[in-house]
Every structure is written in C-alpha cells, then in structure tokens.
C-alpha positions in Angstrom: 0.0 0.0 0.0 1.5 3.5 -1.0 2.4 5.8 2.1 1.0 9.1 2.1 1.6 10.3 5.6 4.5 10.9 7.9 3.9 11.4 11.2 7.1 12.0 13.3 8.3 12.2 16.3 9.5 15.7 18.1 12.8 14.7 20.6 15.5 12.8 19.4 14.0 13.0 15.6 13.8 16.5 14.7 15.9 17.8 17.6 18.9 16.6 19.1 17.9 15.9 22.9 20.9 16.3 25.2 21.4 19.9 23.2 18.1 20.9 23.9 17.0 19.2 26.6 19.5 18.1 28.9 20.5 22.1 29.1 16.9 23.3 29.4 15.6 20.6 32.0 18.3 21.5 34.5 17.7 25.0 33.7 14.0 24.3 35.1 15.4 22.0 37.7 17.7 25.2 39.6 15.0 27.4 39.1 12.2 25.7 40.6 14.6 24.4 43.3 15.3 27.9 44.0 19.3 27.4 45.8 18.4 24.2 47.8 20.8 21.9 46.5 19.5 18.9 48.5 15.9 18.9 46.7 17.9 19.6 43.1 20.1 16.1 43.9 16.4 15.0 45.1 15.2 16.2 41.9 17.8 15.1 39.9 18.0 11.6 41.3 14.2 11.5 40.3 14.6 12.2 36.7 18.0 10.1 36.6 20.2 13.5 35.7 23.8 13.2 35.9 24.3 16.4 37.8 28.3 16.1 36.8 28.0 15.6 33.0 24.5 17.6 33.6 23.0 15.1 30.8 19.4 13.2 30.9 20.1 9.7 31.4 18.8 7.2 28.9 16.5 5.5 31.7 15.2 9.1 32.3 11.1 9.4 32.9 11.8 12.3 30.7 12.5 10.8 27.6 9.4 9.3 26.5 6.7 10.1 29.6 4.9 13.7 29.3 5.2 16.3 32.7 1.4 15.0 33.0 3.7 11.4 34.3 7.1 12.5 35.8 5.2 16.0 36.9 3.6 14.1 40.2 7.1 13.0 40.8 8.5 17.0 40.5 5.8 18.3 42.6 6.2 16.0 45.8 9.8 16.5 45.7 9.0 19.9 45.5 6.4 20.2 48.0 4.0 21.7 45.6 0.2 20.2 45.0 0.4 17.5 41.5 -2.0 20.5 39.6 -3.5 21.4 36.7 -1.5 24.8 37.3 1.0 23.2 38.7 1.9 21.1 35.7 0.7 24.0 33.1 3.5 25.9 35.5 6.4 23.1 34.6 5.3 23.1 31.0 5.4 26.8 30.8 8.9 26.6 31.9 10.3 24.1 29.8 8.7 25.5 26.9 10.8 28.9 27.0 13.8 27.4 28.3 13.5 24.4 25.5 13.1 27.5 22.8 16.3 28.8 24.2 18.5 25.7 23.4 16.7 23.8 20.7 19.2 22.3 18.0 17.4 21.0 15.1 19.3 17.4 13.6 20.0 18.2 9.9 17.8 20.0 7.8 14.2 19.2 8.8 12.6 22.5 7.3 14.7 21.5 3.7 13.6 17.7 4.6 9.9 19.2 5.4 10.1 21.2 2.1 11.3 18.4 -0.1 8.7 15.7 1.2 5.2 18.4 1.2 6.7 18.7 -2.4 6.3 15.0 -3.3 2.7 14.8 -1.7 2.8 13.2 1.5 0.6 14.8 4.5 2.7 15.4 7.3 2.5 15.8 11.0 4.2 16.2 14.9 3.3 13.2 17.1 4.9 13.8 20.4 4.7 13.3 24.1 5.5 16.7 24.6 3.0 19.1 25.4 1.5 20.7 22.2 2.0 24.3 23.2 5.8 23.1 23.3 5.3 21.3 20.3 4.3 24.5 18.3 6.6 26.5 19.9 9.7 24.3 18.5 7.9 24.1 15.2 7.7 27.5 14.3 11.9 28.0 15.6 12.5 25.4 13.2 10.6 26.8 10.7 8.3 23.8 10.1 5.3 24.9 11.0 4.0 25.8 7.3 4.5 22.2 6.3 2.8 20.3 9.1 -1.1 19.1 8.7 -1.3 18.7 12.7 1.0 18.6 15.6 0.0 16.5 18.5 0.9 16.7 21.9 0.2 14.3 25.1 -2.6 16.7 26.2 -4.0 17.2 22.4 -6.6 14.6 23.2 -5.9 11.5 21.5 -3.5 9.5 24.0 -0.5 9.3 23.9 2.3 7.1 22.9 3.2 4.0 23.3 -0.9 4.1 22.6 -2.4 4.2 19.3 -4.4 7.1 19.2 -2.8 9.9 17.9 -1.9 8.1 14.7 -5.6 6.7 14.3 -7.2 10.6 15.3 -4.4 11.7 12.1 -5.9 8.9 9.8 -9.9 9.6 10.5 -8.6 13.6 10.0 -7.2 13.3 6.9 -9.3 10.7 5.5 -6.3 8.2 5.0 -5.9 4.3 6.3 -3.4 4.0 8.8 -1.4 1.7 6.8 -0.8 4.4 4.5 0.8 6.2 7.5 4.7 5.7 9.1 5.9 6.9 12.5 9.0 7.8 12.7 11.1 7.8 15.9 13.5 6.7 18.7 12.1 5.2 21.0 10.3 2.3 21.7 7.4 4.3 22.8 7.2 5.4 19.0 7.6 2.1 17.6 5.2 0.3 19.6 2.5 3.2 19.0 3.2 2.8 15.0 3.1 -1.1 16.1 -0.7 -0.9 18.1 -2.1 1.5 14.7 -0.8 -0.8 12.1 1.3 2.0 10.6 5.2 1.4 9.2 7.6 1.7 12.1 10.8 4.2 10.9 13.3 3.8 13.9 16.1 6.9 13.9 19.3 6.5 15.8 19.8 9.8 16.9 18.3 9.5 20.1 19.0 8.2 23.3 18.2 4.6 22.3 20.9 2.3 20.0 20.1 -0.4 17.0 19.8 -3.2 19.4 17.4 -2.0 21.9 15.5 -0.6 18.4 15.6 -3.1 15.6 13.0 -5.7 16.8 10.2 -3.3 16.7 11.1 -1.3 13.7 10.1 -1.9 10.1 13.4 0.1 9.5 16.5 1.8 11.2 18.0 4.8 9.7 20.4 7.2 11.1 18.7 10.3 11.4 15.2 11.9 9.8 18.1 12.6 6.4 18.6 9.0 5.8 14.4 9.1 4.5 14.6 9.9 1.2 17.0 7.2 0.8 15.0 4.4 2.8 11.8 6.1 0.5 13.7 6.3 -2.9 14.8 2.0 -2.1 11.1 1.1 -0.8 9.7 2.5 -4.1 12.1 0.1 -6.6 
C-alpha cells in the first residue's frame, strides 16, 4: 500500500535531545529548586540527571513520559500540589527554556520542504506538550508544512498508545497503513506497532540499534537517511 503520511516524532528525531533538553531541564530544575541543593540532587535523582556531565540519562522518565507522568514525581519533591496549574506551570517553563536551546538534527525544514513537495501529509506526534510542540515548530521553521502537531494533552492518548496516529488517519481521510511513524524510542515504535502504521526507527536519540531493531520496520540514522530508505522502498 503507497504511504501518504508521515507522522514523526518531536525529541531525538527532529531535535537533538541532550542539546536541547538536557541544558533546558536542568535549567527548570535550579529554578524551581530555587538554591536548595539537596531537593535539586532529590530532583535530579528522580529524573535520573547526571548532575556532573549535567545530561538526561537514557532511563530518564523524561525521555518518552509527558510532565502529566514525571510531573507528580517533581511536585512531591518539591512540595508543591500535583496540579493542573502546577503542571501548566512546569510546562510553561520548559517551553521557554527548550526555545532557548533547541538544535534542530539536519535540515528538517529542507527535509519538510522536499517531502510536502512530493505529496505526503505530514505531521508532529509527540509526548511533549503541544504548546511546546508549536513552539519548536515554528523556531525550526516547520510549521507551514505540518497538517497537525500532536501533543500528550491534544486529546488523543499518547504514545506507546495508538491514538494519535488513528485521530491523524480519521482527520485526513487516509488508512493508517498508509501512514509511518518515525522515531526513537520504543514508545514510538510500539504506537506505530498498536495503529498498524510502518515503524521508521532513527538512531539519533538516546536509544541504540539493538534496543531498536526488533520493533522497527526500519532503522536509519537520522530523519536525512528518508529519502533514501523512500527512494529504495519504491524500486
């Protein structure tokens, strides 16, 4: 069946994660902590930060959970009530400070440009909040490309669950088999997976080939390697 929608993933795919986000969560982290360096190790410790090479772990909550998961977690520590102002608060705050360091991988508004051009509907399907979402789409300069962008609190889910990807399919009036996912984490594959849409695994994440491969229709380097992976699916 010919694919006519790419869906893809925000962190890790279309921006590198330890340049944006490492730098921008513990930026949130000091703030928030306010000087008290025993609940910022507490804090730290929760999200699995190494405070020394101040990077997110790969076991992080962070990487593939939304704040609307690891958020309870941040406002015990904190001593704060788990909120719906409390965690539009957190997500406020990691929006700017996100804009502040975001580093695309490659060329994803010359990818964008070069895929709308060929036909395909395209979207955001992310675990990140959708304000955030937007935010970093327009810095890229993506936005004017993109069908839909999809956050955790868009109302569809959120992956590892199938939703998002079957709310873009009704939308657009395509078959979710004529839809790929692409991502790096198993969150992304196994969403892809639950929909029936093609898997597209990118190593530039947090997550290597072997924790990857078994889930993934196909493992490519970064969101560049596509028009290759497309150009060889279509001979």
């Amino acid at each position: 069946m010919p694919l006519r929608a790419i869906l893809f993933d925000k962190d890790g795919t279309l921006v590198d994660f330890h340049l944006t986000w490492s730098r921008a969560v513990y930026a949130v982290m000091d703030k928030l902590t306010a000087g008290d360096a025993d609940m910022l190790a507490r804090l730290a410790a929760a999200n699995h930060y190494d405070m020394d090479e101040r990077r997110i772990l790969p076991t992080s909550p962070l990487v593939a959970s939304s704040s609307a998961d690891y958020g309870i977690t941040w406002a015990r520590i904190l001593g704060e009530e788990a909120s719906p102002a409390f965690f539009t608060r957190m997500d406020t705050m990691l929006i700017e400070e996100g804009l502040g360091h975001v580093t695309p991988i490659g060329d994803p508004r010359g990818l964008f440009a070069a895929l709308k051009a060929q036909g395909y509907l395209l979207g955001i399907c992310t675990n990140d909040s959708e304000a955030g979402a937007r935010a970093q789409c327009d810095r890229l300069g993506i936005t004017d490309y993109l069908d839909d962008i999809m956050g955790y609190d868009s109302g569809h889910g959120r992956k590892p669950d199938a939703g998002p990807l079957l709310a873009f399919s009704e939308a657009h009036g395509i078959l979710p088999e004529e839809t790929a996912l692409v991502g790096d984490s198993l969150h992304d594959l196994h969403a892809a997976r639950a929909a029936g849409s093609l898997a597209i695994a990118v190593l530039s994440g947090l997550a290597g080939h072997d924790e990857l491969h078994g889930d993934a229709d196909h493992v490519i380097g970064s969101i560049m390697d596509l028009p290759a992976l497309f150009a060889s699916l279509e001979a």
